[in-house]
N, C-alpha and C positions, 0 to 999 in steps of 0.2 A: 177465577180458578187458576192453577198453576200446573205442572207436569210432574210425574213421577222421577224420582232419580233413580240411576240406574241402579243403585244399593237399595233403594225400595223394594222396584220392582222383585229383584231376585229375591230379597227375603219375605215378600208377600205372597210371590207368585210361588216360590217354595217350600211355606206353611203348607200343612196338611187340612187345618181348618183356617178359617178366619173368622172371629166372632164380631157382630156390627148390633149396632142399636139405632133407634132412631129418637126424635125427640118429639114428648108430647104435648100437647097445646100450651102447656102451663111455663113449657120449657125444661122441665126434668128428661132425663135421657130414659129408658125404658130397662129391662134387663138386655142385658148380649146376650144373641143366639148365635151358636157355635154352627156355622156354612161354610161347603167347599167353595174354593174360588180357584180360577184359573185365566191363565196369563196369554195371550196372542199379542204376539208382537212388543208396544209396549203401551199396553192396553189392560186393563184387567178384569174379567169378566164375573158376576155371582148368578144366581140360577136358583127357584124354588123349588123344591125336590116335589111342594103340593100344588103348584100352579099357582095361577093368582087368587086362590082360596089362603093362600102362606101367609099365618100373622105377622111376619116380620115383615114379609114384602107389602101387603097393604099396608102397615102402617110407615113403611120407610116410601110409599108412592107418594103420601099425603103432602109431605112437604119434599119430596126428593131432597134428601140431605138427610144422613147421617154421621156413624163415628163408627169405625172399625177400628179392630184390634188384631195385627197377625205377623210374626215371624219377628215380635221385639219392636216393631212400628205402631204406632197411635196415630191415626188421623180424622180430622173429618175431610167427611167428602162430601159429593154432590154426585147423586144419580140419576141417571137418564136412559130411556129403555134404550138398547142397539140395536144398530143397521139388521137386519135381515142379512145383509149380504156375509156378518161375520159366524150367522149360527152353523153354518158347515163346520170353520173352524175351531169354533169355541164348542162343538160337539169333540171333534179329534180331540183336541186340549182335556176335556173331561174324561172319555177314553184312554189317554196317554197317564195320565198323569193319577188316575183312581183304577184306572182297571184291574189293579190288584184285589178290589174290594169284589170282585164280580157282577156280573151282569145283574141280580139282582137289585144291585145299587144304582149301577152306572146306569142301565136302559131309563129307567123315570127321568135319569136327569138331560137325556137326550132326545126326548119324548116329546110328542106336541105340546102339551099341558106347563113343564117346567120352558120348554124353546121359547115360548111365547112369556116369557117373564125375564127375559137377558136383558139383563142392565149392568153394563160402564158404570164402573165404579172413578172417579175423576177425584186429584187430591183438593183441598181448599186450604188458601193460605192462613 
């Protein structure tokens, strides 16, 4: 694995969506599904609005490792669920950064159900 640059991060972290795929057994990539993401520190975090019932998140745990797509950046990555200690943050960050959309939206995604599916999204070289 390698680290985000700082032109990454802002143009990922300031996408509105980001759409990721993951790849299946055969090695074909899957369709992209179009998910918020949001940034702490220099870190970047995705979330399943259904919990770990989410087709994209099951099938992106299988092999942790996907491909995103967001703010004119392409990469794969490597995903891994996060620390507990960063879901405070990466709740504000969702709040901050979507609360436009209303609490309608935003509460599911700061909810037990999606909290318990944050995963680090990490580039790959």
């Amino acid at each position: 694995m390698t680290t985000w640059t700082s032109d990454e991060l802002d143009r990922i972290g300031s996408a509105d969506e980001l759409r990721i795929t993951s790849v299946r057994a055969d090695g074909t990539l899957r369709p992209y599904v179009p998910i918020w993401v949001v940034r702490v520190g220099d870190d970047l975090y995705v979330r399943s609005y259904r919990g770990a019932d989410g087709g994209w998140f099951r099938h992106l745990r299988e092999r942790d490792r996907g491909r995103i797509k967001a703010g004119g950046v392409e990469r794969e990555v490597a995903v891994a669920a996060a620390a507990d200690a960063v879901d405070d943050a990466v709740d504000e960050a969702y709040r901050g950064k979507y609360g436009r959309y209303g609490s309608r939206l935003v509460d599911p995604m700061i909810a037990a159900p999606a909290r318990g599916t944050t995963l680090r999204l990490a580039p790959l070289s």
